[in-house]
VMD Tcl script that draws the C-alpha trace (Angstrom):
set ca {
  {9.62 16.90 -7.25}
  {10.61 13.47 -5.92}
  {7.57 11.91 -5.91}
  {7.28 12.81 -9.62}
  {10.41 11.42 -10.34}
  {9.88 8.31 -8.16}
  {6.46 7.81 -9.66}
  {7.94 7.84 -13.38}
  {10.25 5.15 -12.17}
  {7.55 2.96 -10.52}
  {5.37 3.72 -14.31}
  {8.15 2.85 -16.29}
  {9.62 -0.73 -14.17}
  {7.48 -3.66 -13.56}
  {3.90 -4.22 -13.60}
  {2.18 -7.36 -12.47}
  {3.17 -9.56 -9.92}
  {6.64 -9.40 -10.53}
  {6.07 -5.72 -8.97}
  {5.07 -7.21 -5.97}
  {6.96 -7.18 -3.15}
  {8.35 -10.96 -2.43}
  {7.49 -11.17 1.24}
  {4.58 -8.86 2.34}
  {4.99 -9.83 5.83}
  {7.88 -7.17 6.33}
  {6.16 -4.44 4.66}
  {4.74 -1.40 6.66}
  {0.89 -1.11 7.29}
  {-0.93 1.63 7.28}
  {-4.50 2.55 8.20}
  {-6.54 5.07 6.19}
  {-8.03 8.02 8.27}
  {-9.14 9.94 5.67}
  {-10.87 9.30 2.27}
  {-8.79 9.88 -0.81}
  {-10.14 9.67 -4.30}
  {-7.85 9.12 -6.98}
  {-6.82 12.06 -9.21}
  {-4.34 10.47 -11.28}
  {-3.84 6.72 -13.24}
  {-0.92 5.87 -10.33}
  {-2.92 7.08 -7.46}
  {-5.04 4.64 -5.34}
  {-8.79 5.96 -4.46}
  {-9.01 5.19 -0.04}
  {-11.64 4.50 2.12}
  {-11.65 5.49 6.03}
  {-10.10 1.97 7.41}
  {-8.62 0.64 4.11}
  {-5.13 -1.15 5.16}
  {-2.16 -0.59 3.10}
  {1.07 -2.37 2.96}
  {3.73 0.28 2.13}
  {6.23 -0.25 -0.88}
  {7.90 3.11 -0.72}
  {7.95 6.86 1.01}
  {9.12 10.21 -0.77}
  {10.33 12.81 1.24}
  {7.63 15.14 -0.07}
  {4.55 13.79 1.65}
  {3.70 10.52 -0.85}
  {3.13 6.85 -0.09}
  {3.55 4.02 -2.50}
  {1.35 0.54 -1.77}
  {-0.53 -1.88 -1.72}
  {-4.35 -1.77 -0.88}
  {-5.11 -4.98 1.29}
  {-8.76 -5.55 0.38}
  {-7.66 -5.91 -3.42}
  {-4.06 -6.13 -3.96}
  {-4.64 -2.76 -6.19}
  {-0.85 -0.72 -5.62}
  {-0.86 3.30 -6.35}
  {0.09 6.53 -4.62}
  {-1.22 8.11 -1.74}
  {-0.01 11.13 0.49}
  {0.78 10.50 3.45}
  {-1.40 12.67 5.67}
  {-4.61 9.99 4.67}
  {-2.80 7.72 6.89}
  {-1.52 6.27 10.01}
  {1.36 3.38 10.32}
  {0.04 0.21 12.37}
  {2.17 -0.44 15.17}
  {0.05 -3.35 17.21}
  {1.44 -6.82 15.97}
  {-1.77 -8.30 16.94}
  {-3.31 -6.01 14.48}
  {-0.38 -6.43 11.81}
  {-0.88 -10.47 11.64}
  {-4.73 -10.39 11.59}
  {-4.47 -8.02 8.73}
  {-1.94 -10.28 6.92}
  {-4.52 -13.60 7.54}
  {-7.03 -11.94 5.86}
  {-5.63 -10.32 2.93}
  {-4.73 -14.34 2.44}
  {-8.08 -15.25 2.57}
  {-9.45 -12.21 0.57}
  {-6.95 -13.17 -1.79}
  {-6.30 -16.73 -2.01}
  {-2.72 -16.38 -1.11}
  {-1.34 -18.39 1.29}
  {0.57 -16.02 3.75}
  {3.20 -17.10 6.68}
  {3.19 -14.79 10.02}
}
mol new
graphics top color blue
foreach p $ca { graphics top sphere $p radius 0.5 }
foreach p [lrange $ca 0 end-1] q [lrange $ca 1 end] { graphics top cylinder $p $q radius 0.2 }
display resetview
């Protein structure tokens, strides 16, 4: 399927920070409306209201991101989530990844 391929691609590039996308201001946010555990390595276990930044979609119902709350990135499908559309919302989200992170973050 395409998300297997595109998750062999993501397993087999970079890891680290250097996988990190440079400016996480332009990424998409999404909110998590539905629990998720885990079932694989590359997949990221949700909580109702857990905020992702998105790196990538697959046609076939997965999301690739970034958890907010701990910077962990994995796969999700899509149906545990809804995109953020409220900029007020966006750039309080993005202030306080900084501060649960340490990062310094411009929006």
């Amino acid at each position: 399927t395409q998300s297997d391929c595109a998750r062999w691609f993501t397993a087999l590039g970079q890891k680290g920070p250097e996988r990190q996308h440079p400016d996480r201001t332009t990424l998409t946010q999404v909110e998590i409306t539905r629990t998720y555990p885990a079932k694989q390595p590359d997949e990221l276990s949700l909580q109702v209201a857990d905020v992702v930044l998105l790196y990538q979609s697959i046609e076939d119902g997965w999301y690739e991101g970034e958890r907010l709350r701990d910077a962990e990135i994995g796969w999700f499908p899509m149906e545990c989530a809804k995109v953020i559309t409220c900029q007020a919302t966006i750039s309080k989200n993005m202030q306080r990844m900084g501060r649960l992170l340490g990062v310094e973050t411009n929006v």
